[in-house]
N, C-alpha and C positions, 0 to 999 in steps of 0.2 A: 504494500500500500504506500502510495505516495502522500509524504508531508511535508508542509512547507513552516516557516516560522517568519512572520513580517513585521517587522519594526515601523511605528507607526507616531504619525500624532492625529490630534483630534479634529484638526482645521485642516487638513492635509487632504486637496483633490482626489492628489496620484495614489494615495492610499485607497480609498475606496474605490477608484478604478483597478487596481493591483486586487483589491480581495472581491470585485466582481467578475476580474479573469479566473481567479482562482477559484472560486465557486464554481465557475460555467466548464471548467476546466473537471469541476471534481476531484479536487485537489484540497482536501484535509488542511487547516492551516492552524497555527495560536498564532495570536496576536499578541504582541508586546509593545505597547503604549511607552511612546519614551520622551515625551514632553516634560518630563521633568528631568529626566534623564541621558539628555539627547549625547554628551561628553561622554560619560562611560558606556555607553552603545559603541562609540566612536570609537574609543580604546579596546574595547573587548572583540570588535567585529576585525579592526583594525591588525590584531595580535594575531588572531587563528587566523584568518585569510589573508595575511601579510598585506592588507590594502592601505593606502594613504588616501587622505583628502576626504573622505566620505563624509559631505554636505549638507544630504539630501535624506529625505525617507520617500518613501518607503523605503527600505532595505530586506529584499527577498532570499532567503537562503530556502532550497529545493531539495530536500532528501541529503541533505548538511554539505551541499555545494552552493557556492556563491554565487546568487543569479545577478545580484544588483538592483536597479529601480525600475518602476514601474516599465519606463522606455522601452528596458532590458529585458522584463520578461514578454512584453508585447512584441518586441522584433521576433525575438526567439519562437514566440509562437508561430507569428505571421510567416514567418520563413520557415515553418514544422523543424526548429530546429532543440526542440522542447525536449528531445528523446535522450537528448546527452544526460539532460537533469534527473528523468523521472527511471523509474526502476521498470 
């Protein structure tokens, strides 16, 4: 079974576009709210996925690979490129 985990805020478009792919996808998700916490999100996604710079939320990890923002799981889709991520 495919799970996803997405880092979110509350006022955040791309976030609920991100968990309307993911619903329509059928794709299992938790949500973790980090409007108060958006810094150590940063630090901790930043550490296991060796990433810099991360800005933005939504932040999609897919079956504990890093998909990135909403952008990122929409391209991936659009281009059926989604098979890398899901099991």
């Amino acid at each position: 079974m495919n799970k996803a985990q997405i880092y979110t805020m509350a006022s955040c478009p791309y976030c609920q576009k991100a968990k309307k792919l993911l619903k329509a996808l059928n794709i299992e998700f938790s949500e973790i709210d980090v409007t108060n916490s958006f810094v150590e999100m940063q630090k901790t996604l930043g550490e296991k996925f060796s990433l810099k710079d991360i800005s933005t939320v939504p932040q999609i990890i897919l079956n504990d690979k890093y998909v990135g923002g909403y952008d990122d799981l929409e391209g991936y889709y659009k281009k059926n490129n989604l098979a890398d991520y899901l099991q």
